[in-house]
N, C-alpha and C positions, 0 to 999 in steps of 0.2 A: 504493500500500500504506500508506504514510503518511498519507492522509487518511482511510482507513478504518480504521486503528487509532484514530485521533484522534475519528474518527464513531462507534466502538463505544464509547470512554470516555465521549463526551457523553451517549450511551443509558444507560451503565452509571450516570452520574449522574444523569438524569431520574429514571429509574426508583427508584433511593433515596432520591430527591427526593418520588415518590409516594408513599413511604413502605413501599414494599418491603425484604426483608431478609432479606440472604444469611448461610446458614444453615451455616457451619462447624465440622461436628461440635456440640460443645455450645456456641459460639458463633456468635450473630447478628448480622452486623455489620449496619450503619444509620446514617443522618445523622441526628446530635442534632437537628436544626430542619428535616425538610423542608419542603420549600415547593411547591408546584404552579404557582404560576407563574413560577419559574425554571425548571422539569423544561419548562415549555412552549418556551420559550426554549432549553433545552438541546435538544431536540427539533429546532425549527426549526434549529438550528446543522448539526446528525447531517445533517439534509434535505439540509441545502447542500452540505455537503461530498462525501456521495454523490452529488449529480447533478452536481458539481465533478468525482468521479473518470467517471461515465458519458457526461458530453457531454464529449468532445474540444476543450474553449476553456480554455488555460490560465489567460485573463484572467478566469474565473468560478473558477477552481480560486483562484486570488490572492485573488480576493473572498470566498471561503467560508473560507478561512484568516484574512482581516480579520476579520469576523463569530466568527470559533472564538477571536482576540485579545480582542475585545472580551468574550464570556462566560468568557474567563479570567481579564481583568484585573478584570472584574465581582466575582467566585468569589473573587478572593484580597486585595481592598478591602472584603469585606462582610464585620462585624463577626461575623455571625452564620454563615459559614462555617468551621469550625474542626473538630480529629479526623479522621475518615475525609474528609468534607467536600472539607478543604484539602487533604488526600494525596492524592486525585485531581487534584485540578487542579496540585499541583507536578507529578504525573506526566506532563500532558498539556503541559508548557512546551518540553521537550526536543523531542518529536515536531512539536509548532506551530513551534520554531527550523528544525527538519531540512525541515519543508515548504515554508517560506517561504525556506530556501536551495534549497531543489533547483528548487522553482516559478521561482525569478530567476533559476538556470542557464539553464534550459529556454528561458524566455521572450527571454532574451540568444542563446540559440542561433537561437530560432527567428524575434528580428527581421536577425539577420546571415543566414540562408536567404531570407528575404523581403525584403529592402531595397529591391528594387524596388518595393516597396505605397506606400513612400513616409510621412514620417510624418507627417505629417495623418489618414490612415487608424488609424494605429497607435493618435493620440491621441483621436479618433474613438471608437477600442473602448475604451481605458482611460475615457473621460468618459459611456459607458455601461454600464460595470460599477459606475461610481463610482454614477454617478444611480441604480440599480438596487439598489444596495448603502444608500443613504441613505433612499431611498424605504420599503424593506425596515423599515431600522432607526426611522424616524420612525413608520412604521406601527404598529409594534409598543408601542413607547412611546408614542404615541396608547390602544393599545387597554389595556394595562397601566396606564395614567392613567383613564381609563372604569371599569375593575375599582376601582381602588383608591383612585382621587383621593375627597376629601369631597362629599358630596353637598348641595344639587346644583350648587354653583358650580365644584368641583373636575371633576364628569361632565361639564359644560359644556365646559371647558377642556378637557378632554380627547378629547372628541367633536371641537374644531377642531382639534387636533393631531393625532387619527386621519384628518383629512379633509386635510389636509395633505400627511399622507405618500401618500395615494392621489395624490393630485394630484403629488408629487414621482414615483411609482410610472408613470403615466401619461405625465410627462415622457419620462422612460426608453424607455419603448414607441416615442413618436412620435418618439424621437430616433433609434432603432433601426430604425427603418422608414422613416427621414429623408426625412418627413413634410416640407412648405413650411412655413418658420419653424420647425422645429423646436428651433434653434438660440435661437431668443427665449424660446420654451416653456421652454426649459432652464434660460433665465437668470431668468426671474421667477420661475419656481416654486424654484428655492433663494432666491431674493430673501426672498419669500415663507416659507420655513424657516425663514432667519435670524433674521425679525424674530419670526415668532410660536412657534419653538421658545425663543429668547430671550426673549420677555416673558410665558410659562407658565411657565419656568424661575422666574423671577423670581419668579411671582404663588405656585408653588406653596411657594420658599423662605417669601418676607416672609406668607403668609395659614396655613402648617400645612396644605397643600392637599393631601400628600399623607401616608403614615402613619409616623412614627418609624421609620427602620431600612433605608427602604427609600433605599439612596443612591446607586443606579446610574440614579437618574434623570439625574443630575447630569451623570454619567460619558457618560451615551448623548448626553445637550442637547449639551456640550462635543465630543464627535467628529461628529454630525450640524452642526454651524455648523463645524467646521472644514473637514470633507469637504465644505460648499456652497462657502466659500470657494475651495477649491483648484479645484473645478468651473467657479465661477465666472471662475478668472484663468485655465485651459486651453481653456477656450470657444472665446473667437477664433483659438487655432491650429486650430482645428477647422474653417473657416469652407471654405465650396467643396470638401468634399470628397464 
């Protein structure tokens, strides 16, 4: 229930985000600056979190709450959220705490009924919600770089940061399907992340690569190189299983 309240606010904020505008008696409320490709982003979030509440995998329901963090802490850092804007997204903070407590009960309950799975298996499914989650987010911020970056050095960079995240996207699959070496696959392709989410990061700071205002690039580079990291050092407990 709490993801779908959380997924209805996302939609409620696309949507005003498209520039729609709800019409209370003789006031029309509205976001002073919509934007469409955050509403696209807000979208993509709504997505996950319903297929979080329809597929019975808690560890997706966790990642879709990650993903819902990151478009809030986005929402409430950008200069240009303010008004109705920001009062959606404080609203949506309470609901994001209560789900990501109740998702960690759950998940505590349900590896103490499973312990026999052993946890290799366990870390196993976190290092494929993680790569799936990362893959997701690099993707996006590829494509959102393509849109917006200058052209055409900025679409350039951006086109191998979209090819990137497929390839991170990809990783996930064959890890999930624990493919031969999938385990290597895992570890170059955030290798791979690291260096070239960091050195677009860079290129797009020091050149003006991409357009004044827009500062959640920033934000997504910094949690896609941490979340490779962490994939990276949980890897080898994953080995043999």
């Amino acid at each position: 229930m709490v993801a779908v309240l959380l997924a209805a606010l996302f939609l409620l904020s696309a949507s005003l985000n498209l520039g729609v505008l709800i019409q209370l008696g003789p006031v029309a409320l509205g976001f002073q600056v919509p934007s469409s490709s955050i509403a696209g982003f807000e979208i993509l979030i709504a997505i996950v979190l319903v297929a979080g509440v329809l597929i019975p995998n808690l560890y997706l329901l966790g990642a879709a709450y990650l993903l819902a963090a990151v478009g809030v802490i986005e929402g409430l850092l950008s200069p240009e959220v303010q008004g109705l804007a920001r009062t959606v997204h404080e609203v949506m903070i309470p609901l994001l705490v209560l789900g990501w407590v109740l998702t960690i009960l759950e998940i505590s309950a349900s590896h103490k009924a499973r312990a026999k799975l052993g946890q290799r298996q366990s870390m196993r499914t976190v290092i494929t919600v993680l790569q799936f989650f990362n893959g997701g987010l690099v993707t996006f911020g590829g494509a959102a770089y393509v849109i917006s970056g200058a052209r055409p050095f900025g679409t350039l960079i951006g086109a191998g940061h979209l090819t990137v995240g497929l390839i991170a996207l990809a990783a996930g699959y064959v890890f999930l399907r624990r493919a031969r070496r999938s385990e290597v696959f895992v570890v170059w392709a955030n290798v791979v992340t690291i260096a070239y989410s960091t050195i677009a990061e860079v290129l797009a700071e020091v050149y003006a690569l991409l357009p004044p205002g827009i500062n959640d690039a920033l934000i997504g580079t910094v949690i896609a190189v941490g979340v490779s990291v962490v994939i990276l050092y949980v890897v080898p407990s994953a080995k043999g299983c």
